[in-house]
DRENDO-1510 file (C-alpha; in Angstrom, 1 decimal, always signed):
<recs>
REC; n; res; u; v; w
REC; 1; UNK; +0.0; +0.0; +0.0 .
REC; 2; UNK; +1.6; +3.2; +1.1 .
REC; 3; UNK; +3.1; +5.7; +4.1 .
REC; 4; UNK; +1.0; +8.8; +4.6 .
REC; 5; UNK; +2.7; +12.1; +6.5 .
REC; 6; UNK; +0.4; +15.2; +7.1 .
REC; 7; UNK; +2.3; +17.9; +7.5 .
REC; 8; UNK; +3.3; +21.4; +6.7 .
REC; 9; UNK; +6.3; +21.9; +5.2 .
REC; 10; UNK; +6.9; +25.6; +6.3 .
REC; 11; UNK; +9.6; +25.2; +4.6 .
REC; 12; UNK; +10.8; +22.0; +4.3 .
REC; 13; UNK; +13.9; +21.4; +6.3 .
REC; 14; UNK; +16.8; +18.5; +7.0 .
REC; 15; UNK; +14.1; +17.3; +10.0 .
REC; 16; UNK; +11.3; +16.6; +7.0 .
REC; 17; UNK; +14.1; +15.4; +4.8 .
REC; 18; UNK; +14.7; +12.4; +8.1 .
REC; 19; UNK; +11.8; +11.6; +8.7 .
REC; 20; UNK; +11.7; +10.6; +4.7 .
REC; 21; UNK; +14.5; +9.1; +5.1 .
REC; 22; UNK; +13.4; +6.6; +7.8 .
REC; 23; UNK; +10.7; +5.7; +6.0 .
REC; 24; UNK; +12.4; +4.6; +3.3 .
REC; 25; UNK; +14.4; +2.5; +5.7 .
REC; 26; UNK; +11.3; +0.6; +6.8 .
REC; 27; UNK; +9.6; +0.4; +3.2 .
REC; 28; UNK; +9.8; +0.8; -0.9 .
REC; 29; UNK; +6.1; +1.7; -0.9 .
REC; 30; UNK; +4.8; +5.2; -1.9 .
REC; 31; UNK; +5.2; +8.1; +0.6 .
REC; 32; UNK; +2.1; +10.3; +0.1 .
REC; 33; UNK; +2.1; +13.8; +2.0 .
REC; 34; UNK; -1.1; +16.0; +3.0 .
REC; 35; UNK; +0.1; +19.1; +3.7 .
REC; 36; UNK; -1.3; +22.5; +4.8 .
REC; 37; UNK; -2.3; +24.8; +1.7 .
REC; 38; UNK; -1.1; +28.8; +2.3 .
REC; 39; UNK; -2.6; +28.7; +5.8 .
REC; 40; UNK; -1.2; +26.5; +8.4 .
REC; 41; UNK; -2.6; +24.9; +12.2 .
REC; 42; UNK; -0.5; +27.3; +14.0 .
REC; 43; UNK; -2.7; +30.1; +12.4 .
REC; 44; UNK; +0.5; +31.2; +10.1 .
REC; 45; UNK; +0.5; +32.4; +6.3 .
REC; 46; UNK; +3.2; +29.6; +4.5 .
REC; 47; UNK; +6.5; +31.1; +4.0 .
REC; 48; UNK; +6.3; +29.5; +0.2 .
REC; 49; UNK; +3.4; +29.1; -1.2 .
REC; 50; UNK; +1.4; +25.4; -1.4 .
REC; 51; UNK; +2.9; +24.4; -4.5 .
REC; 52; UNK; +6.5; +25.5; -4.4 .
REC; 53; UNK; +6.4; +23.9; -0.6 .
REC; 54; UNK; +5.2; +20.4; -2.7 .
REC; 55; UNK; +7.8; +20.4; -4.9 .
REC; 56; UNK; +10.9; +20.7; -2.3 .
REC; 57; UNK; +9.5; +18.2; -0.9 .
REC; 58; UNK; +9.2; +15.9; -4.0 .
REC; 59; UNK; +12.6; +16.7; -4.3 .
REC; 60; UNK; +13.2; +15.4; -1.2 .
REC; 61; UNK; +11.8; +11.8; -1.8 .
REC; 62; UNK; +7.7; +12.2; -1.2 .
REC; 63; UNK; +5.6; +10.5; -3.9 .
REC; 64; UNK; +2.9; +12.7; -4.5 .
REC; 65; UNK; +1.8; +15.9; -2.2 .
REC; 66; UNK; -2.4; +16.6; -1.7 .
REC; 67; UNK; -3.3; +19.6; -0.2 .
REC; 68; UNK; -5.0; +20.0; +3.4 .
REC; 69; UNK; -7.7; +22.8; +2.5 .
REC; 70; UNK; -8.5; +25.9; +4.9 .
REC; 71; UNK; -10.2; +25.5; +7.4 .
REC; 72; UNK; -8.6; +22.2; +8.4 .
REC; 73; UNK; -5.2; +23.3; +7.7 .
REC; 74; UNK; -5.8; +26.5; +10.3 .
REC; 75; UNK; -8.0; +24.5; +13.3 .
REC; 76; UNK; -7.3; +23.4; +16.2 .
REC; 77; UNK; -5.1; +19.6; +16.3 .
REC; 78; UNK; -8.4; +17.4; +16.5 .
REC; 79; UNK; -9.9; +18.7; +13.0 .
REC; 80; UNK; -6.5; +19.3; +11.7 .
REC; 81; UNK; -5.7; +15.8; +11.9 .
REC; 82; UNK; -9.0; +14.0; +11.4 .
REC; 83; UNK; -9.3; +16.2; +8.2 .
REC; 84; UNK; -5.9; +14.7; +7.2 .
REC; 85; UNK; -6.1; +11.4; +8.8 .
REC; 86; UNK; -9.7; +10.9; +6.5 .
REC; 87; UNK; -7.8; +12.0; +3.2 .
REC; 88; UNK; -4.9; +9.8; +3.6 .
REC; 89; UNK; -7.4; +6.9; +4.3 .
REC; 90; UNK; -9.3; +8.0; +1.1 .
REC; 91; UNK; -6.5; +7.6; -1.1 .
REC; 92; UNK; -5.7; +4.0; +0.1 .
REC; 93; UNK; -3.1; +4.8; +2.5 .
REC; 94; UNK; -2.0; +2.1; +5.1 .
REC; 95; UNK; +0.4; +3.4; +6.9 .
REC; 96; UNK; +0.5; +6.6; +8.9 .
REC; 97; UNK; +3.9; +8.3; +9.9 .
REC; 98; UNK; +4.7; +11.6; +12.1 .
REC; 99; UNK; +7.8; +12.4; +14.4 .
REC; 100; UNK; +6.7; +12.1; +18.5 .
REC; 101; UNK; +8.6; +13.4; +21.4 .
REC; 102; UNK; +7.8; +9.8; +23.0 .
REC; 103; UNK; +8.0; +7.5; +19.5 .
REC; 104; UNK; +5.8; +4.7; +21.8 .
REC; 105; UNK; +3.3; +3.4; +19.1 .
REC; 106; UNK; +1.2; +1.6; +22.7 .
REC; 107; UNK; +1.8; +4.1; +24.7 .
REC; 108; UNK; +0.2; +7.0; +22.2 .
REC; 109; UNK; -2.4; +3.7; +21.5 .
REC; 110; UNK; -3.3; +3.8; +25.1 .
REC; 111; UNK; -3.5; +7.6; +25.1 .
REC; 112; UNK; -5.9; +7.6; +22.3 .
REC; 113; UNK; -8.2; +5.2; +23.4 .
REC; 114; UNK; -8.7; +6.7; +26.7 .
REC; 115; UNK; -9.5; +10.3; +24.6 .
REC; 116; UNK; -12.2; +7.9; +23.2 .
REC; 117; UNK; -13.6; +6.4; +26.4 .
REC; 118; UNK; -17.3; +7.7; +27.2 .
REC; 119; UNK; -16.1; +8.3; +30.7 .
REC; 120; UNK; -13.3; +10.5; +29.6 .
REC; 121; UNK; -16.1; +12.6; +26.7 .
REC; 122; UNK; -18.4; +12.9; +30.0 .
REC; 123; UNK; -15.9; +14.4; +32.1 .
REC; 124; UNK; -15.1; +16.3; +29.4 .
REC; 125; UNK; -18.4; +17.8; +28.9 .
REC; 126; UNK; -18.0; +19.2; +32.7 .
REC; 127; UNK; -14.5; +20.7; +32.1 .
REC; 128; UNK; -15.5; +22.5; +28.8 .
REC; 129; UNK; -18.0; +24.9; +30.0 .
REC; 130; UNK; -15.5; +26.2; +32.8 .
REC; 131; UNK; -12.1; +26.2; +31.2 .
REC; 132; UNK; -12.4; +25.2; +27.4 .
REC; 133; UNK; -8.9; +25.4; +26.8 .
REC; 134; UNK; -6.4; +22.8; +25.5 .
REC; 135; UNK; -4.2; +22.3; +28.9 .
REC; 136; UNK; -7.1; +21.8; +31.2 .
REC; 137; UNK; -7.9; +19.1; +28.6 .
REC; 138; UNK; -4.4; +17.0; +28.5 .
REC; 139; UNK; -4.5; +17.3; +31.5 .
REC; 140; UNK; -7.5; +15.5; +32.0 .
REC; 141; UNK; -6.5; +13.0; +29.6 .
REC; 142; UNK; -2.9; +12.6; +31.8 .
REC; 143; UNK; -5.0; +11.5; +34.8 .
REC; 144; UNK; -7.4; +9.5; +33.0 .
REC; 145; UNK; -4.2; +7.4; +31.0 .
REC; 146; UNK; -2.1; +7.1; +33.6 .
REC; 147; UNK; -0.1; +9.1; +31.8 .
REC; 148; UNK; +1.5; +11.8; +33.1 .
REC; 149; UNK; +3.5; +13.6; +30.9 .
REC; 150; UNK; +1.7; +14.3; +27.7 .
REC; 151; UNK; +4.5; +16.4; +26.1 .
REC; 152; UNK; +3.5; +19.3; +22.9 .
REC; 153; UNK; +4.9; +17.0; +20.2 .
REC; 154; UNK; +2.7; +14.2; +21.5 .
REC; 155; UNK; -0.3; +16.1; +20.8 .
REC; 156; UNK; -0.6; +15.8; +17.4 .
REC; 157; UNK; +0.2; +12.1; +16.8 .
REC; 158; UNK; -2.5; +11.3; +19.8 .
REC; 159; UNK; -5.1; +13.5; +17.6 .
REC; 160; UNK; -4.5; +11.1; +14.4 .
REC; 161; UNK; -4.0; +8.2; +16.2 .
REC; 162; UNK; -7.9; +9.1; +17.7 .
REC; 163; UNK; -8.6; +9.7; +13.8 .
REC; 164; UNK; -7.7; +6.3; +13.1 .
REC; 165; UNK; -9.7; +4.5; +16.4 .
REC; 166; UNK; -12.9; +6.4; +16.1 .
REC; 167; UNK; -13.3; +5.9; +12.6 .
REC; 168; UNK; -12.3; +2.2; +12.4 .
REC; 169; UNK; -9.9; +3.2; +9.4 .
REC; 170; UNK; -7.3; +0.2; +8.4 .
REC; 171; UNK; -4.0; +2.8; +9.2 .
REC; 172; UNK; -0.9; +1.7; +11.6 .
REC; 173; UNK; +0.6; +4.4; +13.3 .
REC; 174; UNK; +4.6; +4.6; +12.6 .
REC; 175; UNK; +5.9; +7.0; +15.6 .
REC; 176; UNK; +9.6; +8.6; +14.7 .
REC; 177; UNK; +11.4; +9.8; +17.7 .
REC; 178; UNK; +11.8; +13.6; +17.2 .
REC; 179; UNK; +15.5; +14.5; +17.2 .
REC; 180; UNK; +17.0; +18.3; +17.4 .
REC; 181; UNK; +15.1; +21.8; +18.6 .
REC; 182; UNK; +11.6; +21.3; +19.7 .
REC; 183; UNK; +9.0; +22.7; +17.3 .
REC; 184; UNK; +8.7; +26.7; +19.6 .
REC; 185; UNK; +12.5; +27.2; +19.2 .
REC; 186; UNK; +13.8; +30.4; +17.8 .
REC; 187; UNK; +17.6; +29.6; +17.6 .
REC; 188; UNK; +19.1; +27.6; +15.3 .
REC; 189; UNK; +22.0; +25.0; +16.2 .
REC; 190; UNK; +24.6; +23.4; +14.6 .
REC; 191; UNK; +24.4; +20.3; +14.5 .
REC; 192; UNK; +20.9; +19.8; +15.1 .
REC; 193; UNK; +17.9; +19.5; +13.2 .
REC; 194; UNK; +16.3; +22.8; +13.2 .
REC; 195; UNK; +12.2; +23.7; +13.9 .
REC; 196; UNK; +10.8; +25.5; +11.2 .
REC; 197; UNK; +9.9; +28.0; +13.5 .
REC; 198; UNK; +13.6; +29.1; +13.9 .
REC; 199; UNK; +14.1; +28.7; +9.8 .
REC; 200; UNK; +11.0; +31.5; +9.6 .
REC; 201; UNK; +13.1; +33.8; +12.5 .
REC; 202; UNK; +16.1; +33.8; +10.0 .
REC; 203; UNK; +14.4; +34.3; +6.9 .
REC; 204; UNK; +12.1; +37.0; +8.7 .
REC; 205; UNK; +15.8; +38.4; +9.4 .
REC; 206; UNK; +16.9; +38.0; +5.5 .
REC; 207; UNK; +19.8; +35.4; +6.4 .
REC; 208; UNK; +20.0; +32.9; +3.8 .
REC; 209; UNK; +23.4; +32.1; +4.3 .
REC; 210; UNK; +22.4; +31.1; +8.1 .
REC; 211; UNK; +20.0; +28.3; +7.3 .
REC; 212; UNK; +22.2; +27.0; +4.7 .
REC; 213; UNK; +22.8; +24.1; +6.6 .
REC; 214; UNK; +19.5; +23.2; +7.8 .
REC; 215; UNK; +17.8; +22.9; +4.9 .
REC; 216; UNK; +18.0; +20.6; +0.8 .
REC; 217; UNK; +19.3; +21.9; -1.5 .
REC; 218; UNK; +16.2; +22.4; -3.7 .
REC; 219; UNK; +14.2; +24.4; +0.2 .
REC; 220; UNK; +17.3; +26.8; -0.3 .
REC; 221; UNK; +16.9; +27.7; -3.6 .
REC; 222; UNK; +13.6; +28.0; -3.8 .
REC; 223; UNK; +14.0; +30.3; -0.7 .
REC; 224; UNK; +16.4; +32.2; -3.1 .
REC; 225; UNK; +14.3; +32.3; -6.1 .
REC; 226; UNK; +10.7; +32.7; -5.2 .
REC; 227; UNK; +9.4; +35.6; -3.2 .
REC; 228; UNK; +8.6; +35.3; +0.4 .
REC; 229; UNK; +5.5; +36.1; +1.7 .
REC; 230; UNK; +4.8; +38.1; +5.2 .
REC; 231; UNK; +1.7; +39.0; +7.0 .
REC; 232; UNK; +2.9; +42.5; +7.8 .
REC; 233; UNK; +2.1; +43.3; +4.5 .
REC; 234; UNK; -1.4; +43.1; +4.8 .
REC; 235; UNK; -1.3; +44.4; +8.8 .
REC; 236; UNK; -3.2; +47.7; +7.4 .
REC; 237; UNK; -6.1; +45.3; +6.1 .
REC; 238; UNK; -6.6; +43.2; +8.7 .
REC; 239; UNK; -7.2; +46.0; +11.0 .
REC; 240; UNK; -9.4; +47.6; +8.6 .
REC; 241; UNK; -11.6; +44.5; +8.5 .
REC; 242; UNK; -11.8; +43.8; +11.9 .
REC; 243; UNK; -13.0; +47.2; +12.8 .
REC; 244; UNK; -15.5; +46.9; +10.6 .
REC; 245; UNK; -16.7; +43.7; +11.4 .
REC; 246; UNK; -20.0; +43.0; +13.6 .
REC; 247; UNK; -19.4; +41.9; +17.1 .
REC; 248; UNK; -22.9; +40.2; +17.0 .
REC; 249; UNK; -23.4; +38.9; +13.9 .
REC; 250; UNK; -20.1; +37.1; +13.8 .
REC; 251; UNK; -20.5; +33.2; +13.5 .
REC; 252; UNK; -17.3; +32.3; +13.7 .
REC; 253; UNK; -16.0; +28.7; +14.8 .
REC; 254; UNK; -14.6; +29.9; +17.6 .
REC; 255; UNK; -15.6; +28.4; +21.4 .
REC; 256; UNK; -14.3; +31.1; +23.2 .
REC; 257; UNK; -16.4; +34.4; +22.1 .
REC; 258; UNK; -14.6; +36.0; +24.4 .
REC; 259; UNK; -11.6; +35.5; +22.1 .
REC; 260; UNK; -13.3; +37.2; +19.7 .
REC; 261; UNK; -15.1; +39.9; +21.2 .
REC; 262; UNK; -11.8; +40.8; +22.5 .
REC; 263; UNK; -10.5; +40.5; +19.0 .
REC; 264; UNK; -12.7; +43.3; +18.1 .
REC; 265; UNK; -12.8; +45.5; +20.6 .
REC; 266; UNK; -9.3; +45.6; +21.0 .
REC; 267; UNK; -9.2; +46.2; +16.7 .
REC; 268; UNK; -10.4; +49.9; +17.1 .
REC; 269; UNK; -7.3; +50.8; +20.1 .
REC; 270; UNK; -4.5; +49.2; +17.8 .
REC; 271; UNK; -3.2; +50.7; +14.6 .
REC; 272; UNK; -1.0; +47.7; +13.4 .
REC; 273; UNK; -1.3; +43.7; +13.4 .
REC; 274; UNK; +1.7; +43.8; +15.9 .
REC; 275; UNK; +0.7; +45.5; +18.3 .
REC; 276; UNK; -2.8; +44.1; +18.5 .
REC; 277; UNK; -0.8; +40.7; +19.1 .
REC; 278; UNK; +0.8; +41.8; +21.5 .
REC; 279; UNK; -2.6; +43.2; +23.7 .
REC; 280; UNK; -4.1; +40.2; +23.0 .
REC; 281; UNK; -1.3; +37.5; +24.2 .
REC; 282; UNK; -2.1; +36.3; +27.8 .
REC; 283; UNK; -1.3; +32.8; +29.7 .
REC; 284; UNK; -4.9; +31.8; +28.1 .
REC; 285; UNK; -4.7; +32.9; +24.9 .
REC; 286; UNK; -1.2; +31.7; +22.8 .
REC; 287; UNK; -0.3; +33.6; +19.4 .
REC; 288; UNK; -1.7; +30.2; +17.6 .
REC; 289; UNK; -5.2; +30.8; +19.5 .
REC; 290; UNK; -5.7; +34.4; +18.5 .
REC; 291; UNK; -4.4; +34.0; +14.9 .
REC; 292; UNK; -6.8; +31.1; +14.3 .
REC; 293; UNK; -9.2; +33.3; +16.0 .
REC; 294; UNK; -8.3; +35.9; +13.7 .
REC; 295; UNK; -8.0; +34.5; +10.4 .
REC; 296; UNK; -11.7; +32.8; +11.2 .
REC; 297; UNK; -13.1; +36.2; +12.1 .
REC; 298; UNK; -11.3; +37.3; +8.5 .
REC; 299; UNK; -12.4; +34.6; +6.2 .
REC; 300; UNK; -15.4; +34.1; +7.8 .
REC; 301; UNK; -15.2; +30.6; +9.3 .
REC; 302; UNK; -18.7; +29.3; +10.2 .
REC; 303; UNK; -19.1; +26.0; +12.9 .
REC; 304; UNK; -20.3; +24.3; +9.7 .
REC; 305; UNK; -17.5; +25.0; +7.7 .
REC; 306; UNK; -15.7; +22.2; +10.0 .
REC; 307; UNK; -18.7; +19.7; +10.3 .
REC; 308; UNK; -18.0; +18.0; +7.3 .
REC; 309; UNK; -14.6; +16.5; +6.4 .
REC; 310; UNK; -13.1; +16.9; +2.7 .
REC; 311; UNK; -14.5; +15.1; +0.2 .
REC; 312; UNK; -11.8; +16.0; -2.5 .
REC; 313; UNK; -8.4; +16.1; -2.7 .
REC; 314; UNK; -6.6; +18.7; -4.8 .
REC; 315; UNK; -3.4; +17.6; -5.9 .
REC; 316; UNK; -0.1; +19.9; -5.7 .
REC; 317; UNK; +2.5; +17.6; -7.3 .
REC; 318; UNK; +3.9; +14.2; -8.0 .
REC; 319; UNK; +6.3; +12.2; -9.7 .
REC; 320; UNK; +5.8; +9.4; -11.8 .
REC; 321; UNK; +5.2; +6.8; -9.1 .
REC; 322; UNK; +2.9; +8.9; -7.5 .
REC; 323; UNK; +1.0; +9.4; -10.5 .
REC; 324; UNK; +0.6; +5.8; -11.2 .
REC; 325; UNK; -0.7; +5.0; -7.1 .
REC; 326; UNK; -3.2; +7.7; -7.4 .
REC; 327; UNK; -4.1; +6.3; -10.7 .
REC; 328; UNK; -4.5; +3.3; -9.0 .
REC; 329; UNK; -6.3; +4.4; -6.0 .
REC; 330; UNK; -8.7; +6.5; -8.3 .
REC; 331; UNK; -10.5; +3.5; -9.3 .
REC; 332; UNK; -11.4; +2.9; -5.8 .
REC; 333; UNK; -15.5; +3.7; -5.0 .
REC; 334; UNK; -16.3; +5.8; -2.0 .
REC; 335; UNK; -12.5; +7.2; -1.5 .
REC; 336; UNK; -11.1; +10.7; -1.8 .
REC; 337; UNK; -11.9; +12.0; -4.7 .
REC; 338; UNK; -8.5; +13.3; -6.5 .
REC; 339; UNK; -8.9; +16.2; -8.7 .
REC; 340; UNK; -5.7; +18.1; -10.3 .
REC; 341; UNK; -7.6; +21.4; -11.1 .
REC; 342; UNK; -8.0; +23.3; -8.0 .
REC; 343; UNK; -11.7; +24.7; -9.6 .
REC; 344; UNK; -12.7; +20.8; -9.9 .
REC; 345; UNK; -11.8; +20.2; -5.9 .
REC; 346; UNK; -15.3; +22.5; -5.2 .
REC; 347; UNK; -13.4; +24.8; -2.9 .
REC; 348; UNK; -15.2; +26.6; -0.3 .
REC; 349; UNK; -16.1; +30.2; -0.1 .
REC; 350; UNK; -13.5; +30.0; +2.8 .
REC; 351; UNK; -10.9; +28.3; +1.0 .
REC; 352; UNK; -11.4; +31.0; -1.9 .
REC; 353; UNK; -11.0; +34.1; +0.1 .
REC; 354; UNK; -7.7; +32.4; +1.9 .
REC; 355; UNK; -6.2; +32.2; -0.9 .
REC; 356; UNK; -6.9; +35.4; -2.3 .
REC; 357; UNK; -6.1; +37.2; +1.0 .
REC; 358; UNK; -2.7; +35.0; +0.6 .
REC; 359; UNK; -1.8; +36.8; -2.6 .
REC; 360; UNK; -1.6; +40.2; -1.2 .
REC; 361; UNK; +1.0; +39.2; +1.5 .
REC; 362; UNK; +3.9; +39.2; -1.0 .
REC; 363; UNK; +5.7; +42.4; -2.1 .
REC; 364; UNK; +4.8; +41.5; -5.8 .
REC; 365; UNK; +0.5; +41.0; -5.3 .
REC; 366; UNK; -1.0; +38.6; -7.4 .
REC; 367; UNK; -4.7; +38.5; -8.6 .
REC; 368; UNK; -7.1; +37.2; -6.2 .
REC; 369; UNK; -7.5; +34.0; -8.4 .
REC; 370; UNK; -4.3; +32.9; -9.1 .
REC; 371; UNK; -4.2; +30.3; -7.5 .
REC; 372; UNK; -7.2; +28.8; -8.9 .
REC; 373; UNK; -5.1; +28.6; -11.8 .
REC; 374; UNK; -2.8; +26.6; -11.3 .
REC; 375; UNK; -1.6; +22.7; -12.1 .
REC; 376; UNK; +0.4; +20.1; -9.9 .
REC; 377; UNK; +4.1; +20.2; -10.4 .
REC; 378; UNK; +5.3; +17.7; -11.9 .
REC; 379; UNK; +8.9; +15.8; -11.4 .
</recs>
């Protein structure tokens, strides 16, 4: 059959480029990716966009690369990975792979199946309507597992591991101990396996030459050759459209509307997209919280728009062996349905205006459909 990754790719660095690696240590069957379009779950625009991102990591060794659409690729980790978790088992893959702080295939097993437990929903029901965050809930789940320390690169692989359990889907889980700087850090060292969070710092900083050695060949030069995007560019807009949104009328898929009313409020005090950051950051709300609070609020994300999971798949690239298992796989009834023209993957209103917000965060703009446009690369 094949390995699946979901992932992100922002950019693709010599971590990525490992965890390949490893796989192809274990196994000569396809590696299929479902990565983040131009939004990604820590509420960030992508460095490179969703197709120059695919092909670095076709270069890299990945089979063929299908896009995780907005709103998944922006929400919280349980939609973001049963969003990705469903595609990869709708396009026949087996076989599910993702770097863990713990790499314990039973122990994350364990973890899972207790997040599935009716006692643990029930109590879960009682903690929600007084704290409704994401710590108050691990920690729940710690105490229910009998496991105490649920560490932040757990997190994920426990969401698609409940994926897999509570849908019944035919997927092993293939845990790859997570080597270097943890995901949050800002330095990078030699040696080490960078975070892509720390690859962002340096390009944010315009040093190429410093992240030379922590990326392939073919991340660096297309860091070289195409142009970067940044948020900042659009700070002027986002304010604009915050201020002028309706407090009441809203919807957004948000739990916490006081998130959002604060959101708002605090719109009309700040003149730039920095500084209303900054107000907003507390102990209870993180800079992932308020930008996927944020961006919702901007593209208008409804409670609905999560309710139903994808039901295509647009393709970003391939090579030829990916071509011929998603040829394959096509012929399969009731899967993923694969389309290559991003019009013929019946994107959302949601996944439209992303995009088109995405093309003014370059210094270069692009036209609000150009992305709509455009075909899978091809290797």
């Amino acid at each position: 059959m094949a390995f699946g990754i979901i992932c992100e790719y922002n950019p693709f660095h010599n971590g990525h480029l490992r965890q390949i690696n490893e796989i192809k240590k274990l196994s000569d069957e396809p590696i299929i990716c479902v990565m983040s379009g131009n939004f990604t779950q820590r509420g960030e625009i992508a460095v490179l966009d969703k197709y120059t991102r695919a092909k670095t990591a076709l270069c890299a060794g990945a089979d063929a690369v299908l896009e995780l659409p907005v709103p998944f690729s922006i929400a919280s980790a349980e939609y973001f990975a049963s969003a990705g978790v469903h595609i990869l088992n709708g396009v026949g893959v087996d076989k599910l792979c993702f770097g863990s702080e713990s790499a314990d295939a039973e122990r994350l097993y364990k973890i899972a199946r207790t997040a599935c437990s009716e006692e643990f929903l029930a109590e879960c029901e009682s903690i929600s309507k007084k704290d409704g965050n994401a710590a108050a809930y691990f920690e729940l789940l710690a105490r229910f597992s009998g496991e105490s320390d649920i560490l932040s690169n757990d997190i994920l692989g426990i969401e698609y591991t409940k994926a897999i359990i509570k849908n019944n889907y035919p997927m092993q889980i293939y845990p790859i101990k997570r080597e270097g700087s943890a995901y949050r850090d800002t330095e990078l060292s030699a040696g080490e396996h960078p975070s892509a969070r720390a690859i962002r710092q340096a390009l944010l900083e315009n040093d190429l030459d410093k992240i030379a050695d922590f990326v392939p060949y073919a991340t660096l030069e297309a860091l070289k050759r195409e142009e970067i995007s940044d948020i900042q560019r659009i700070s002027d807009g986002v304010i604009l459209s915050l201020r002028l949104a309706d407090a009441e009328r809203t919807d957004v898929a948000v739990s916490d509307r006081g998130l959002v009313n604060r959101i708002l409020s605090l719109s009309h005090e700040c003149t730039d997209l920095a500084e209303l950051e900054a107000k907003l950051q507390t102990k209870k709300y993180t800079k992932s919280a308020i930008r996927r609070a944020m961006f919702y609020i901007l593209l208008g994300v409804k409670r609905s728009d999560l309710a139903f999971l994808p039901t295509h798949a647009l393709l970003l690239g391939a090579n030829a062996r990916g071509r011929e298992y998603l040829a394959a796989v096509r012929k399969n009834e009731g899967g993923v349905k694969i389309v290559t023209k991003p019009v013929d993957a019946e994107p959302s209103d949601v996944a439209k205006r992303a995009d088109a917000l995405y093309t003014m965060c370059f210094e270069n703009k692009r036209e609000s459909g150009f992305y709509l446009k455009k075909s899978p690369v091809i290797i």
